[in-house]
C-alpha positions in Angstrom: 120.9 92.9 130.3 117.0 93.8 130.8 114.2 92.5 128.5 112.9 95.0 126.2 109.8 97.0 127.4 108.3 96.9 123.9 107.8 92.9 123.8 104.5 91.5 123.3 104.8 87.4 123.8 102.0 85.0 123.1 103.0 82.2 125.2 101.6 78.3 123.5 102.4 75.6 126.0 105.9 76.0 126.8 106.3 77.6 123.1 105.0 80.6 121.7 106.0 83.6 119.9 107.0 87.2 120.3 107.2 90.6 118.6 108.8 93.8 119.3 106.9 97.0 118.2 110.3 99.0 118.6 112.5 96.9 116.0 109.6 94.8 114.3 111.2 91.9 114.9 109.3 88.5 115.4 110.2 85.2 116.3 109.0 81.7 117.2 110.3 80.9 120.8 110.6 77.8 123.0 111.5 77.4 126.5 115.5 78.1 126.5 114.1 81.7 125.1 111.7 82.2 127.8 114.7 80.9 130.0 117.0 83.7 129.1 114.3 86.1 129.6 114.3 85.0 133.4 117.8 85.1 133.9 118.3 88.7 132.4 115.1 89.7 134.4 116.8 88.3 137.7 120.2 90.5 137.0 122.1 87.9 136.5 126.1 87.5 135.0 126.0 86.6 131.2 129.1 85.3 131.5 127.8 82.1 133.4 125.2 81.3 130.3 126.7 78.5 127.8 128.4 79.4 124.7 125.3 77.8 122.9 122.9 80.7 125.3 125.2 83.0 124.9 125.1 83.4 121.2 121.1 83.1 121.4 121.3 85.9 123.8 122.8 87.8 121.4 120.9 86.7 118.3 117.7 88.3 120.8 119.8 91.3 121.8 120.3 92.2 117.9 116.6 91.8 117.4 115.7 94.2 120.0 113.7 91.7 122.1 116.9 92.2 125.2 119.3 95.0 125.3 121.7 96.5 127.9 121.0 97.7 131.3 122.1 101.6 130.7 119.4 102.0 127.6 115.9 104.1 127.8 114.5 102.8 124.9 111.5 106.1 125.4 113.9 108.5 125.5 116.1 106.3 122.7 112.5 106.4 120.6 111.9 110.4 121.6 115.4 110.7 120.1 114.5 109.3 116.9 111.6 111.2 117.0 113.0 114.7 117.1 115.4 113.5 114.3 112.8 112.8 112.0 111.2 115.8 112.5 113.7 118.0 112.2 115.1 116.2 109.4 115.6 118.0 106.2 117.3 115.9 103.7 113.8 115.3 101.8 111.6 118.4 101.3 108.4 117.4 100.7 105.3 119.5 99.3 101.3 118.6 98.8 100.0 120.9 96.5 96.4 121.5 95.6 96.1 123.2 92.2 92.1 123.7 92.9 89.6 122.7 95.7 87.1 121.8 92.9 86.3 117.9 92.1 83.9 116.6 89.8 82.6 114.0 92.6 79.8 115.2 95.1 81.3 112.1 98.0 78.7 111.9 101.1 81.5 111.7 103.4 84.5 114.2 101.9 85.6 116.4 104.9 86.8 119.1 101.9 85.1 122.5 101.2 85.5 122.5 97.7 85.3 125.7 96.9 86.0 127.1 93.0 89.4 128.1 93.5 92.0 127.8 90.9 95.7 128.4 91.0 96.9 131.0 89.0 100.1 132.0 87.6 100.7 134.6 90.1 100.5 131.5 92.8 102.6 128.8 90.5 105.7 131.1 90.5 105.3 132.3 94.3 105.1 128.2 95.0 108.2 127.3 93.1 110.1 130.4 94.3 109.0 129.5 98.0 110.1 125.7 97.2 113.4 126.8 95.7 114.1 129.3 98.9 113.5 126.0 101.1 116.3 123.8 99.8 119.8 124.3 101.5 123.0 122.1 101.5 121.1 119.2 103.1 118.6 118.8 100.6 119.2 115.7 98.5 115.0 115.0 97.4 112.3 116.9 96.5 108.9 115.5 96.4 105.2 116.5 95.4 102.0 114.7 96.1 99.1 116.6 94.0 96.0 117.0 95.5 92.4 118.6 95.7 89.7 118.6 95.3 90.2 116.6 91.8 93.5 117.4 91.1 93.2 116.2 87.6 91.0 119.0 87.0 93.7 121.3 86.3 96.3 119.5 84.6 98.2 122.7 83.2 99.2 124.1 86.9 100.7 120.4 87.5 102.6 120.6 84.3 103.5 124.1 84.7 105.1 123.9 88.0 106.5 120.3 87.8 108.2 121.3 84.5 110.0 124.4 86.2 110.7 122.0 89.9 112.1 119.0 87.4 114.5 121.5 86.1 115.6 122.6 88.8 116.4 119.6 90.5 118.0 118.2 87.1 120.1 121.3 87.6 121.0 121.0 91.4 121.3 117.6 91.0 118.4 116.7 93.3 116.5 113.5 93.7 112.8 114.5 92.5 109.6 112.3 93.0 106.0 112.7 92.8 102.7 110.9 93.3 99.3 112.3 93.2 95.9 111.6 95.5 92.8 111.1 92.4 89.9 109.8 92.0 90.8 108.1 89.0 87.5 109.4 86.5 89.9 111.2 84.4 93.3 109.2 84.7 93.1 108.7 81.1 95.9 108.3 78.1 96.4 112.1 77.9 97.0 112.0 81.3 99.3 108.8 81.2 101.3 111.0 79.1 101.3 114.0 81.7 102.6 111.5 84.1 105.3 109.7 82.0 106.6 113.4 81.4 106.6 115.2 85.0 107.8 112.1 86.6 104.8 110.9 88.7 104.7 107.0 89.5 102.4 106.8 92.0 98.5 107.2 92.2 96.2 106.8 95.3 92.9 106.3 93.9 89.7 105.5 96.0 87.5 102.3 95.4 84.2 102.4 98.0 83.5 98.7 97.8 81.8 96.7 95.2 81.4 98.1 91.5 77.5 98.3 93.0 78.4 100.0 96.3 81.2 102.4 94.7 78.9 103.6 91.9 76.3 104.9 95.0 79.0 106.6 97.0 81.8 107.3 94.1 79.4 109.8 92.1 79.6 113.0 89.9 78.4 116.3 91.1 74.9 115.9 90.0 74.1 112.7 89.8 72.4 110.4 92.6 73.9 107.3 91.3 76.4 106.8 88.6 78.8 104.1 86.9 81.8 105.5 88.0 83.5 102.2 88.7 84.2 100.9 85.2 85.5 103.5 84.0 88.2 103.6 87.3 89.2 100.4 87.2 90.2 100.7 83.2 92.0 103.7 84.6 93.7 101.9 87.0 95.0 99.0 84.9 96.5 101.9 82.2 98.1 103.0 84.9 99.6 99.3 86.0 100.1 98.7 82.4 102.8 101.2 82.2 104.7 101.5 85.2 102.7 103.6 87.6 102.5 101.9 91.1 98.4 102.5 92.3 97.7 102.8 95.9 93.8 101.6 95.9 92.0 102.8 99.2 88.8 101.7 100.4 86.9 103.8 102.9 84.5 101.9 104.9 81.6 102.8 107.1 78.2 101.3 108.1 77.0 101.5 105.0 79.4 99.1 103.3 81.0 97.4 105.6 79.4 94.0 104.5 81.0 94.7 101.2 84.3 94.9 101.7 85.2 90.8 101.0 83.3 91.0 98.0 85.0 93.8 96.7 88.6 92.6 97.2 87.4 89.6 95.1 86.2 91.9 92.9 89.6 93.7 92.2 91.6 90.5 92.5 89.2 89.3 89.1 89.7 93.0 87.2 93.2 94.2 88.4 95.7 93.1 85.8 99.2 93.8 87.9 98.4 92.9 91.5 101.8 93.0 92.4 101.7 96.8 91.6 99.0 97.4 93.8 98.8 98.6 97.8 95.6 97.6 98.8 94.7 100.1 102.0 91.5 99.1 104.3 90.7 102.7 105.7 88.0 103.8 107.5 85.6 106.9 107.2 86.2 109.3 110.2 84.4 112.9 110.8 86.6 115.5 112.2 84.8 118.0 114.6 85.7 121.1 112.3 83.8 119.4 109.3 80.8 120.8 107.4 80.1 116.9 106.9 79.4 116.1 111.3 76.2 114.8 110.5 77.3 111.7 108.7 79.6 110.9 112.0 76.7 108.8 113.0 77.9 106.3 109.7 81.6 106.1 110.8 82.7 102.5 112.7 84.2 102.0 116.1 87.8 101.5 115.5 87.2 98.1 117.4 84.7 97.3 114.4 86.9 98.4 111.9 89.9 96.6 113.7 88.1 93.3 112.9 87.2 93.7 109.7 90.8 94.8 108.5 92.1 91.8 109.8 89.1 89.8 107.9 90.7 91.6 104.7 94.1 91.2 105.4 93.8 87.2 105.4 91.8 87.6 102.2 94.2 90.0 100.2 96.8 87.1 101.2 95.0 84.4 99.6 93.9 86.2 96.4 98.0 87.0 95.9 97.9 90.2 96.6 101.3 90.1 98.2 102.3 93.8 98.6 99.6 95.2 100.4 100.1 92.3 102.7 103.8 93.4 103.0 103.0 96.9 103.4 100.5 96.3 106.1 103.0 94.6 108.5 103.4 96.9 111.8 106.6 98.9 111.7 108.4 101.4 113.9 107.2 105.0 113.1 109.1 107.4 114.4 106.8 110.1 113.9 103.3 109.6 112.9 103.3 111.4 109.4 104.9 114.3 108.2 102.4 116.8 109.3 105.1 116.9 112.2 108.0 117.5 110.5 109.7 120.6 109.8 110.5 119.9 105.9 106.7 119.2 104.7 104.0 121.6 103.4 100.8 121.5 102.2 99.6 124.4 100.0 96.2 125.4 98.3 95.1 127.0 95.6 95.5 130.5 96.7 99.1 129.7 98.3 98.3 129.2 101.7 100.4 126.9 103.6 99.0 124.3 105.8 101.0 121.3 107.7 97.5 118.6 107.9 96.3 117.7 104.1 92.7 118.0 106.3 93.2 121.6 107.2 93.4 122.6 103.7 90.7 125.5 103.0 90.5 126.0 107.1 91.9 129.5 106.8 92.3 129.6 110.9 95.1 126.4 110.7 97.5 127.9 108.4 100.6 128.3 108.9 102.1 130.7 106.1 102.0 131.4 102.7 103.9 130.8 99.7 104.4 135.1 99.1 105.8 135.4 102.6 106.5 132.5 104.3 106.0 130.6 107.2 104.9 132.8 110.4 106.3 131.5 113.6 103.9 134.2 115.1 100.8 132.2 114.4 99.3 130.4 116.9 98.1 127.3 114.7 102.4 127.3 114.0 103.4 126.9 117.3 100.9 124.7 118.7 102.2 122.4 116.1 105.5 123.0 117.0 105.1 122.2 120.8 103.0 119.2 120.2 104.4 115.7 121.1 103.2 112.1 121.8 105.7 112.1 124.9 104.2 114.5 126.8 101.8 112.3 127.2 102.3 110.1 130.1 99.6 107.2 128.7 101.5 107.2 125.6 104.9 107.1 126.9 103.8 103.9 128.6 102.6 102.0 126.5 103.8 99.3 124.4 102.2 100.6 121.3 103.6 103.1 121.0 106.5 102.9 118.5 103.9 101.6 115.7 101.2 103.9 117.0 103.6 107.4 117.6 101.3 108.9 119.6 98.1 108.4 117.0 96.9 111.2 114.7 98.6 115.0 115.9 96.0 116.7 114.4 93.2 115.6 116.8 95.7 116.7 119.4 96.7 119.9 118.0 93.4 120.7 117.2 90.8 119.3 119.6 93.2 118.4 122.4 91.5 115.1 121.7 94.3 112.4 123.5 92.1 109.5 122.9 93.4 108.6 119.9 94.7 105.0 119.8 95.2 103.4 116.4 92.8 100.8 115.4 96.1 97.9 115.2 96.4 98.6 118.7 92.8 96.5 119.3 93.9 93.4 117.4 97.6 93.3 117.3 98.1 89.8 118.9 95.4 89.1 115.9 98.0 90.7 113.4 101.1 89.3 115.2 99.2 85.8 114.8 98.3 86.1 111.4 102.1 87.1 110.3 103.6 84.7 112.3 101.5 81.6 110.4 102.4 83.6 107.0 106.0 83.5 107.5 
């Protein structure tokens, strides 16, 4: 027996706690934990332990914290890693009906070009969509996206509609969220989404209704009340079902905002406990039209510290889920830009595997009239990527929560520095879970 490589123990006295990034688990300890940890370190029988250490042995073996001798948790996590990415039970598919939005955001990495599906497109993406399902296929899903999605409401009916069907048919699991801004979530489009089946809305709120309306704009304008009219959106949407994912995209311009804008929503949102609260923060990408604005963007050390500011506060104003949601978990693959079973496609059909390389003709992979090319460079740099070839990575205790960090910086930019921001206060978020619970 041989303690887990993936513990992280605060030690309090002769008490303390610890947390394993591989199975999540945590747990207060004393000294007869430490004690066992010594005796499997120092290769000891098991067999001589008491019947009393003998079943706490276990109870740490089931929570990951110990485990036998013959097991490489890496190459056990690697494993688990390949699975996941060659998975294909769940087909997935982020579509962009139009690159056009009726925001003008100082900070949106998207070319918004124009563009607008047309029919030709809609049928080529649902008879591309249809040629991807095989025996293993139990769940389609689609996440719309733009530009403003909501800008072209007939493509997402049309094609939803035909998808619906198809999986009613084939007896398929379907699901389906959608990435908006919110302006024009309205009751026509409550009704859209009641009757293709989409329960899930990301919107984005930048700070206070002050901050928001400065940043949150329509083409056009220089400042604008956009955040009233969101919010009512919002609770429409909690009113009848729809879970809402609310983002907030911080920089140095409103970082001193962000307490007072939790406060804000905890006073205006009327279901909380359908809400997932997500602190983000505003990065540039080296291949974006918006590099000048880089100079805005935090460190993730400063943006580390301020999400664990927020965290304690979304706990005390009761908003419970996006306190759940934000507890560090296993991920066996970073997102599923990796995996072999998701696509993201634009306006004009062109498939993508990043939502950010939308519109960057030199990243696709494929299109929806003939496929995906295993020929193209872009393909196969994705395919040969992994955060084990990387020997920092591989080492290091983060890594089951962090996966490697963001592929596309890697794929990309060959940019390995790419730590998640959890990584610089996790003892902070291990602390902060372990008084909550």
């Amino acid at each position: 027996m041989k303690e887990s490589r993936f513990n992280i123990i605060k030690k309090i006295g002769s008490k303390g706690y610890i947390f394993n990034t591989f199975s999540g688990a945590l747990a207060k300890i004393n000294e007869k934990f430490f004690y066992l940890l010594d005796f499997c370190a120092g290769g000891n029988d098991i067999r001589l332990l008491s019947e009393e250490d003998q079943i706490l042995l276990n109870n740490m073996k089931e929570a990951g914290f110990v485990l036998e001798d013959t097991i490489d948790e890496v190459e056990k996590l690697q494993t688990l890693h390949e699975f996941q990415r060659q998975d294909r039970r769940s087909l997935s598919f982020t579509i962009a009906p139009t690159l056009k939005c009726n925001f003008s955001c100082k900070y949106c990495f998207e070319q918004h070009t124009q563009s607008i599906m047309n029919e030709e497109t809609q049928e080529a993406i649902v008879r591309f969509l249809v040629n991807e399902v095989n025996n293993e296929t139990q769940e389609i899903s689609i996440t719309w996206f733009g530009g403003e999605p909501l800008l072209e409401k007939k493509v997402i009916d049309s094609i939803s509609t035909q998808v619906i069907h198809f999986c009613n048919k084939n007896k398929i699991k379907y699901k389906s969220g959608i990435i908006t801004n919110g302006y024009l979530a309205d009751m026509d489009t409550l009704e859209l989404f009641k009757k293709i089946k989409v329960d899930f809305a990301q919107i984005t709120i930048d700070g206070t209704k002050e901050s928001h309306n400065s940043r949150r704009i329509p083409k056009g304008y220089a400042y604008y009340n956009t955040y009233d009219k969101i919010i009512d959106n919002i609770n429409l949407l909690l009113r009848n079902n729809i879970k809402v994912g609310i983002r907030i995209n911080i920089d140095k311009q409103n970082l001193l905002y962000v307490r007072d804008a939790i406060s804000e929503l905890a006073l205006k949102l009327e279901n909380k406990q359908d809400v997932f609260i997500n602190i983000s923060y505003v990065t540039i990408s080296d291949d974006s039209e918006k590099i000048e604005y880089a100079t805005n963007c935090l460190t993730k050390e400063d943006f580390a510290e301020s999400k664990i500011n927020s965290l304690i506060l979304l706990n005390n104003l009761g908003f419970h889920e996006s306190v759940k949601r934000n507890y560090p978990t296993v991920k066996f693959s970073y997102c599923g830009a990796l995996g072999e079973s998701m696509y993201v496609i634009d306006p004009d059909g062109n498939i993508y595997r990043c939502w950010e390389d939308i519109g960057h003709l030199q990243y696709k992979i494929g299109d929806v009239y003939k496929g995906v090319s295993f020929n193209l460079n872009c393909k196969q740099k994705w395919k040969n990527y992994s955060p084990f070839n990387n020997e920092k990575c591989r080492n290091c205790t983060f890594l089951p929560i962090c996966a490697g960090g963001c592929p596309r910086q890697s794929v990309h930019f060959n940019n390995t520095k790419i730590c998640e921001t959890e990584k610089h206060i996790i003892s902070k978020i291990i602390n902060f879970y372990f008084n909550l619970y």
